[in-house]
N, C-alpha and C positions, 0 to 999 in steps of 0.2 A: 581695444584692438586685440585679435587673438593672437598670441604667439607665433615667433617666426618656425617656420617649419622647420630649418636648421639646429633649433634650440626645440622641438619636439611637437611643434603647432601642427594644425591640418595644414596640405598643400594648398596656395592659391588656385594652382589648376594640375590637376591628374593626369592630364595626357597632354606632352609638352606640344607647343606651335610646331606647325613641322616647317621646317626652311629650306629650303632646296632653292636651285635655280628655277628661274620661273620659264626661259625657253625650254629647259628640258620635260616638263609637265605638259606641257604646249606642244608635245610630238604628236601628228592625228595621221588621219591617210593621204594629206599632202606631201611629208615629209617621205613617207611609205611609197607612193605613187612617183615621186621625183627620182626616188633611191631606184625604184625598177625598170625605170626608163633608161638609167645608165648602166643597171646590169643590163639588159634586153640590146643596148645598145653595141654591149661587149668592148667599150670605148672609157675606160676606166681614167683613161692618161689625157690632160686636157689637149695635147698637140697634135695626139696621132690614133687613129683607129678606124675600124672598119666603114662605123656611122657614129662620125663626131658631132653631139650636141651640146656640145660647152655649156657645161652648167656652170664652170668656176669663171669663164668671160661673164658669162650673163649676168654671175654675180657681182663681180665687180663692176661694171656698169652700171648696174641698181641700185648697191652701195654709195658710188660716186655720186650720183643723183641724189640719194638721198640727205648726206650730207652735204653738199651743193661742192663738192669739189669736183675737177677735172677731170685727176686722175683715182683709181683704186688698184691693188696689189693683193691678192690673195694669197696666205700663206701658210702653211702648219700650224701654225704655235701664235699665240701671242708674243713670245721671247721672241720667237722669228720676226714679227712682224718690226720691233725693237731694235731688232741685229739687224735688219735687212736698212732699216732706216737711219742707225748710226752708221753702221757700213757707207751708204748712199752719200750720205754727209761728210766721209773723207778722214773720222776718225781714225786717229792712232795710238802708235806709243808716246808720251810726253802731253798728252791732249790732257782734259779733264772735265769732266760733268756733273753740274750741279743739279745734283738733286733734293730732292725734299727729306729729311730722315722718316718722315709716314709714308711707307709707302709699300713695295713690294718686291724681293728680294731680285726677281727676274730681269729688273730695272736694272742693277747694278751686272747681274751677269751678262746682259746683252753689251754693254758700255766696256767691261772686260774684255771680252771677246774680239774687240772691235783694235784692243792693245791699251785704249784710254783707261782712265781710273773715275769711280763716283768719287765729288765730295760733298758731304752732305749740310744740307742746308736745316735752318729748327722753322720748324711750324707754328703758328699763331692760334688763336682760338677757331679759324675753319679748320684747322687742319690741313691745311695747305700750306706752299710755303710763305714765311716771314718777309715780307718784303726789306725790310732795314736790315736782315739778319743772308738775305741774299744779295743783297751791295757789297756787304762788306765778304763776303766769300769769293767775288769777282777778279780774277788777277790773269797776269797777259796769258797763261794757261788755262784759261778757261775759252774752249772751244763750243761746249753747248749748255742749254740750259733745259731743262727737263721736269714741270710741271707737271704731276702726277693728279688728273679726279679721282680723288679715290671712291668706294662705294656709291658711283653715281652722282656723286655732288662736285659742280665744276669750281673748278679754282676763281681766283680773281686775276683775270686773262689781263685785263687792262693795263695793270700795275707791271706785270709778267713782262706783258711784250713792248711794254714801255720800257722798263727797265735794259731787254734786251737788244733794245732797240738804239737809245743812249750810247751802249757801249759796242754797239753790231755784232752781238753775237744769236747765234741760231737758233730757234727755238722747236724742238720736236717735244708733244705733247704725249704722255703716256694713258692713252685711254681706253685701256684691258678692261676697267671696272665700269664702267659709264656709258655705254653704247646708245647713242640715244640725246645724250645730254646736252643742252644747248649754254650758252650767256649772252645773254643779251640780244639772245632772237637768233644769235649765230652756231653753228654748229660745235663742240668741241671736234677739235685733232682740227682742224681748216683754221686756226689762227697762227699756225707757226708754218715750217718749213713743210714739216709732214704730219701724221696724228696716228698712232699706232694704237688698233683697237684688238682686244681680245677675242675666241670663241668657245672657250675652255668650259667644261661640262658647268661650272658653277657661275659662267656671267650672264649677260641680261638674254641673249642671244647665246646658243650653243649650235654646234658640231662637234662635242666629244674635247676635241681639238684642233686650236683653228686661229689664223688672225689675219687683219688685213690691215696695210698701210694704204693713209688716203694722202694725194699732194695736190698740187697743180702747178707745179714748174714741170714742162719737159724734159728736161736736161734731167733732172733729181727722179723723175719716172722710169727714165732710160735704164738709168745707174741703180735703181730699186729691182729693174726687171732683167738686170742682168746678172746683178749678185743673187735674188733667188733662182735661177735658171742657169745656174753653173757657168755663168758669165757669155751667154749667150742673148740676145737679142731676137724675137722673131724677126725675120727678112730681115735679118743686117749680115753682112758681111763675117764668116768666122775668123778672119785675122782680124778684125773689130775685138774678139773675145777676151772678156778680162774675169783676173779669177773670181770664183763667187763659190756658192754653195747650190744644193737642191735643196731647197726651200720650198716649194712648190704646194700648194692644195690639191688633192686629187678630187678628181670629180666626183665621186660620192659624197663628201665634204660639202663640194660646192652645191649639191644638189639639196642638201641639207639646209645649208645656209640659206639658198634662195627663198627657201619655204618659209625660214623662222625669219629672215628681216620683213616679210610680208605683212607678221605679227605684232612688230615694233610698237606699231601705234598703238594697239591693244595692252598690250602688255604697259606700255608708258602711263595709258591711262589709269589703268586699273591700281598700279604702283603709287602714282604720285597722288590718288583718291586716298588711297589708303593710310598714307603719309600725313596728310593733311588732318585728317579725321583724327589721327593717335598723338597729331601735334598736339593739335585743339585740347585734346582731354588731358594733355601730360602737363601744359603748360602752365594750368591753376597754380598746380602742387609747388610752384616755385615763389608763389606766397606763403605757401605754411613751412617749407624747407629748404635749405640752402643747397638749391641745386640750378643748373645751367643747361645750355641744348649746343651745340658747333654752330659758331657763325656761320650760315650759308649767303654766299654773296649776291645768288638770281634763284631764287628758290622757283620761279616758274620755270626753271632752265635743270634743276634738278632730279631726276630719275625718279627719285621716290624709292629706292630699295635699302635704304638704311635711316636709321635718325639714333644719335650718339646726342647721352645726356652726362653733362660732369657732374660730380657727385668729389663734395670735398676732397683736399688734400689728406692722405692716409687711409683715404674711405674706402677706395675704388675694389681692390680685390673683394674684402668684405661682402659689400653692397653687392656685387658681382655672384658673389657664394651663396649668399642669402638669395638671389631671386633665382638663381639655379637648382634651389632646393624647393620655391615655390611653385617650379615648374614651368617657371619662364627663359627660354633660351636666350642667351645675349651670353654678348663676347668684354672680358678686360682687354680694352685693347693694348695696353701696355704688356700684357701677356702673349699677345696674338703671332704665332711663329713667323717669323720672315716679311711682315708685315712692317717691322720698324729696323734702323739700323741699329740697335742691340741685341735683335732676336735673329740678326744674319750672321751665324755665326759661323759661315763658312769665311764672312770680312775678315769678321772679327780674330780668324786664326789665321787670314792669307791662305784657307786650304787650297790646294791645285794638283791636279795630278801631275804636271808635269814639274821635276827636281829641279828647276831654279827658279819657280817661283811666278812666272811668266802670266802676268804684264808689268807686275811690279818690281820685279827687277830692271824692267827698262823705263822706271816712272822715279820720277823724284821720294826719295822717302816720306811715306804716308803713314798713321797706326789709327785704328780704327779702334772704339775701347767706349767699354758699358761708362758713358754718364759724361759723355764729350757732347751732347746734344741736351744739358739741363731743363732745356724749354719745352723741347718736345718730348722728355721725361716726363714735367711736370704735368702736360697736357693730356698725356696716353695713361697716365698714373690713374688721372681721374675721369678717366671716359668710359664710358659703359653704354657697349653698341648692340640694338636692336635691329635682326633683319627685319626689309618688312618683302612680301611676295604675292604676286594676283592674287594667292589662296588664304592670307591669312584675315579670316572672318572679322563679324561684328565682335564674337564671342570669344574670340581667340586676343582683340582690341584691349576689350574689356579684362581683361585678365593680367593683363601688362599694367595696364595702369594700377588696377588692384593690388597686385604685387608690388611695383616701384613704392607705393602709397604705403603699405604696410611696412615693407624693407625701410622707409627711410622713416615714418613713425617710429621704430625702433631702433632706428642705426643713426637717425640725424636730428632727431628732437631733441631741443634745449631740455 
């Protein structure tokens, strides 16, 4: 076996995989043709204009269908979509939401914002959360529970909304990363109260920026579309108005969005082909070396945009260095910024702009601190995440595998 490249070897591959989002490569003259319709239209603002053709209605209807929910909510942000949804649910100060510590930093900002506080729960080998490790987190303070898919691959809903079910607490789904993703034949974000999905330049589905909350209680759709819409109501009453925000999608956005959920299916296939194909050939090697893949708990239900291999305790950075110098892109995730709670270090310091602290000054004493999550330490320590995306080849396949194979030949042989 030649030499790692690291240590002065040839590269496994020369010119690294390229990884991007896969909607954003996926922009054609649908996306161009939607966008000039609503310039032409001069009708920018979804409520009011000369010649309103709602693009961001249209979308959210689509949306909802397509997930088989009721309702849809279009909004700015993925966070927005978060904030609008913990908002809706009545969150405050003294509340508390359990979350997963894999997850992503935005999750705990929107739940802040809302006055409540994250606590975080440790992950199991999906990487999602620990079911015995999320009982035991549960106390009369606990008002939501917040089940994060992360990279496309859905949680185990069952156990989730079992659990939360037991003790009647609500469950909103965070699925910024996953758009798309099903369990058990059913939609992610449509098994809890609401489902907050991302449009953010790097998820499966883009608009630059963008999110939508999906439900199907009316009451909770009300209370979604009034907090992003400055506490307004279409046709209702303005002494009905309660406080809220501009949250809102603008119609270029939505015009956007319409084009790229068109592609979903495309995109899905092409993803979870790819996945399956680099499983297959990765898998052998876990006869010749001690290595592992993230329990996925409906892999037909899975996106297909990532696949995380564990690679020994103490190994991971290593391993990680070494195939970054063979030319194979992949993430330590234990390193990965904002991605876990030890790398949220605005938690981790209580940063806030404003001088007293505000929400944690009106929350019971909390301290958030590198290695209060050992589990999900241990787990992130040793994961080593592959994107995968429409574009990444036969040839570009083969090279990961090649790589992993060399890197753990010399990083993991007896």
């Amino acid at each position: 076996m030649e030499r790692l490249a690291i240590h002065g070897g040839p590269r496994t591959k020369e010119d690294e995989v390229r990884l991007v989002s896969p909607g954003s490569l996926l922009i054609d003259d649908n996306e161009k043709r939607a966008v000039l319709e609503v310039l032409e239209s001069q009708s920018l603002y979804r409520y009011t204009g000369p010649q309103r053709i709602s693009k961001v209605a249209q979308f959210e209807q689509d949306f909802a269908q397509k997930v088989g929910a009721s309702y849809a909510v279009a909004v700015c942000s993925g966070t927005a979509a978060l904030h609008t949804a913990f908002s809706a649910l009545g969150l405050t100060c003294g509340d508390e939401v359990l979350v997963p510590a894999f997850y992503y930093v935005a999750t705990a900002h929107a739940i802040l914002a809302t006055g409540a506080i994250p606590v975080f729960v440790e992950v199991d080998a999906s990487l999602g959360m620990d079911p015995a490790d999320l009982r035991r987190k549960i106390t009369d303070r606990t008002k939501a529970i917040v089940p994060v898919h992360m990279r496309g691959v859905p949680t185990n809903m069952d156990v989730i909304i079992g659990i939360a079910t037991e003790h009647g607490i609500p469950v909103i789904e965070d699925c910024a990363q996953s758009c798309g993703a099903t369990y058990k034949g059913k939609a992610i974000g449509t098994f809890g109260v609401a489902g907050a999905f991302s449009l953010q330049f790097q998820k499966v589905l883009t608009t630059g920026d963008g999110g939508v909350i999906v439900m199907n209680d009316p009451d909770f759709y009300e209370k979604a579309v009034r907090f992003h819409n400055n506490g307004n109501f279409p046709g209702g009453r303005p002494e009905d108005a309660i406080i809220g925000l501009n949250l809102r999608m603008p119609e270029l956005s939505g015009a956007v969005a319409g084009e790229q959920l068109k592609k979903l299916d495309g995109i899905l296939a092409l993803t979870r082909d790819r996945k399956r194909r680099l499983m297959s050939s990765l898998s052998p090697l876990q006869t010749k070396y001690p290595i592992g893949f993230q329990r996925v708990h409906d892999p037909e239900g899975d996106v297909g945009i990532s696949l995380v291999m564990f690679v020994p305790e103490g190994k991971g950075e290593e391993f990680s260095q070494a195939l970054t110098a063979e030319g194979i892109a992949n993430w330590w995730l234990y390193n990965s910024h904002g991605h876990s709670y030890h790398t949220s270090y605005q938690l981790l310091n209580k940063r806030t702009l404003n001088p007293k602290q505000y929400p944690f000054s009106c929350n019971r004493p909390i301290e958030y601190y590198p290695g209060m999550c050992p589990q999900t330490d241990g787990y992130l320590r040793r994961s080593i995440h592959f994107d995968i995306t429409p574009f990444v080849s036969d040839s570009d396949m083969d090279a990961i595998v090649a790589g992993v194979e060399k890197v753990a030949y010399w990083l993991l042989s007896d």
